[in-house]
C-alpha positions in Angstrom: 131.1 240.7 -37.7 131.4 242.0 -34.1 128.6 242.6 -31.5 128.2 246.5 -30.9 129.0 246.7 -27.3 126.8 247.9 -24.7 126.3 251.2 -24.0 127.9 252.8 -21.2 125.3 253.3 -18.3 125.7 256.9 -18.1 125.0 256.8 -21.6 121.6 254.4 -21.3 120.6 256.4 -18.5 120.8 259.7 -20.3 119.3 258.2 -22.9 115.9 257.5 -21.0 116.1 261.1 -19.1 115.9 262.4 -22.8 112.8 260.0 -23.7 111.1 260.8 -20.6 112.3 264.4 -19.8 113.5 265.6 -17.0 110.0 267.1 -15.2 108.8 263.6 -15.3 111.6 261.8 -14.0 112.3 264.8 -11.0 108.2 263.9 -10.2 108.5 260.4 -10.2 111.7 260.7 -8.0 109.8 263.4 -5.3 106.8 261.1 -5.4 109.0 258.1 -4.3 111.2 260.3 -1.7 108.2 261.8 -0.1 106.1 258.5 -0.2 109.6 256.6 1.2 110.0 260.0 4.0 106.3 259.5 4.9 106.7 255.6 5.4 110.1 256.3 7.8 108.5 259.3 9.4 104.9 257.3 10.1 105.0 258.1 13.9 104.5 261.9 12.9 101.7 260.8 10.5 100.1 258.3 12.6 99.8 261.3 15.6 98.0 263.3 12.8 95.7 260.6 12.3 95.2 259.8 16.0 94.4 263.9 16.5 91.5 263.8 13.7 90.3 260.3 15.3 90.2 262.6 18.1 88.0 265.5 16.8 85.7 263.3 15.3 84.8 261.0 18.3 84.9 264.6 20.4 82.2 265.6 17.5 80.2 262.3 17.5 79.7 262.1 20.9 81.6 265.0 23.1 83.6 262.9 25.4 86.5 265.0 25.4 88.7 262.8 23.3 92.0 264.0 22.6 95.3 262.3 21.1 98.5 261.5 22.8 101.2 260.2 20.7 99.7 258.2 18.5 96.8 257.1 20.7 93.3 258.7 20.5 91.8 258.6 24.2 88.5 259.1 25.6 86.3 258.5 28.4 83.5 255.5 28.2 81.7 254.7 31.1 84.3 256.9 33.2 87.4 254.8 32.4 89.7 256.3 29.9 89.5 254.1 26.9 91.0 254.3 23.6 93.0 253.1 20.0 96.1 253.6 19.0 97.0 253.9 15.4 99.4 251.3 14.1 101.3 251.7 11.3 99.4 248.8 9.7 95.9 251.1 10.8 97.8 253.9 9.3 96.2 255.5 5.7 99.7 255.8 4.6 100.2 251.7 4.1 96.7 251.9 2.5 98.6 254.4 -0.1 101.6 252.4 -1.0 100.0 250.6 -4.1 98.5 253.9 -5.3 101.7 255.7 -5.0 103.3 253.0 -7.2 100.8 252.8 -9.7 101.8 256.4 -10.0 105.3 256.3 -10.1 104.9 253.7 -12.8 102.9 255.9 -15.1 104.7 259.1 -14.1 107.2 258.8 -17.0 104.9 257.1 -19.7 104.6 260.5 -21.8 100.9 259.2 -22.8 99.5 260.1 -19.4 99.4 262.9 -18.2 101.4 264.1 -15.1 98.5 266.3 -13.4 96.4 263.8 -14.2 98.4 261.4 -12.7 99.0 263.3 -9.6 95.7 264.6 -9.5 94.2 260.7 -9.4 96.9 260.3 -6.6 96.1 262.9 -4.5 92.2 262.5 -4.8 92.7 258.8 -4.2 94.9 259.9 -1.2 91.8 262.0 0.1 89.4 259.3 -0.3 91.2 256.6 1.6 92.5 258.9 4.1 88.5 260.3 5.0 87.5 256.1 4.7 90.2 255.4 7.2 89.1 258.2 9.4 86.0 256.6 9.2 87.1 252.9 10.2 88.8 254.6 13.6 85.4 256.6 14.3 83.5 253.1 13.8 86.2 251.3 16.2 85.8 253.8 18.7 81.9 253.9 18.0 81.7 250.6 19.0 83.8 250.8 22.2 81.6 253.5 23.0 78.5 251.5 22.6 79.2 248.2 23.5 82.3 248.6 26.0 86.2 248.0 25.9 86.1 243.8 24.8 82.9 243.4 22.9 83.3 246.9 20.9 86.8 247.3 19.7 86.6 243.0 19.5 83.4 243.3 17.2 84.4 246.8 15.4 88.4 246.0 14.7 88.2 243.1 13.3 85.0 242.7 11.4 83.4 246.5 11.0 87.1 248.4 10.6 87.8 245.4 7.6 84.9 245.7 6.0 84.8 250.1 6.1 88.8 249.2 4.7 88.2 247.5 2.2 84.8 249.1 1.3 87.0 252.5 0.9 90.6 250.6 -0.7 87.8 249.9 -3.0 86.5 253.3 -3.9 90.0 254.8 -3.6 91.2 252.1 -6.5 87.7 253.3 -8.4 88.2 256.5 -7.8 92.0 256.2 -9.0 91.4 254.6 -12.0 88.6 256.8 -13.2 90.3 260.2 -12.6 93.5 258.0 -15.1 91.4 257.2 -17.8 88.6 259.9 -17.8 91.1 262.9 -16.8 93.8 261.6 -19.5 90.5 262.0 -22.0 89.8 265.5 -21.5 93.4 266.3 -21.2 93.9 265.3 -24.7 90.6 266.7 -26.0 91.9 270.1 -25.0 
């Protein structure tokens, strides 16, 4: 007796498009090219984020912040101060894991899709609005305590803890929307 060969890959590959349809595989792939566009464009997205950091310390405290680049500048004391917003301060690093949670569960047929995407895009929101909130607590502090002490005391201990406090609730968040959105999907 012979071994049955291996099937072609076109074959294989056609194969799972058929068990997982072709919606869900053209979702996971747009998740993964957007998610993959968004990590190559990140200057474009940082600048976003610098201009909201911008609004909000201009609503906090109306120094006439604005953004350059990816920089959010404003005036403490009468120097022009300021953060910029690294890739690694960037929301979109703080999505990555989310996104491939996602992309992982996209094409098990048991979940979902709008679920899934849904619990990705509100998990999105929440860490995006929590990391909005670590850059408003940086520049907080260099408006409180000056240039060294503030960004020194607010970086590294209060922009970690407002991280991780809202990678936290993003991953809560997540997972509740999965399990408890998947229930009354299948309820009807």
């Amino acid at each position: 007796m012979s071994a049955a060969a291996p099937a072609p890959r076109a074959v294989r590959f056609a194969g799972v498009l058929r068990q997982v349809g072709p919606v869900r595989c053209a979702l996971t792939a747009g998740l993964l090219v957007a998610t993959v566009v968004l990590l190559t464009h990140d200057r474009a997205v940082r600048h976003a984020e610098a201009c909201a950091s911008a609004l909000l310390v201009r609503t906090a405290w109306d120094s006439g912040a604005r953004c350059v680049a990816d920089n959010t500048l404003y005036r403490v004391d009468g120097l022009l101060v300021g953060h910029t917003v690294t890739i690694g301060c960037s929301a979109v690093v703080l999505l990555v894991p989310f996104v491939a949670v996602a992309a992982l569960l996209l094409p098990v047929r048991r979940m979902p899709a709008v679920v899934t995407l849904g619990a990705l895009g509100f998990a999105a929101l929440v860490v995006a609005a929590v990391n909005q909130l670590r850059l408003l607590t940086i520049a907080s502090g260099i408006h409180l305590w000056g240039l060294e002490r503030g960004y020194g005391a607010t970086h590294v201990l209060g922009g970690s803890v407002v991280s991780t406090v809202g990678i936290v609730l993003g991953g809560l968040t997540f997972l509740v929307l999965l399990t408890r959105g998947a229930q009354v999907v299948r309820r009807g």
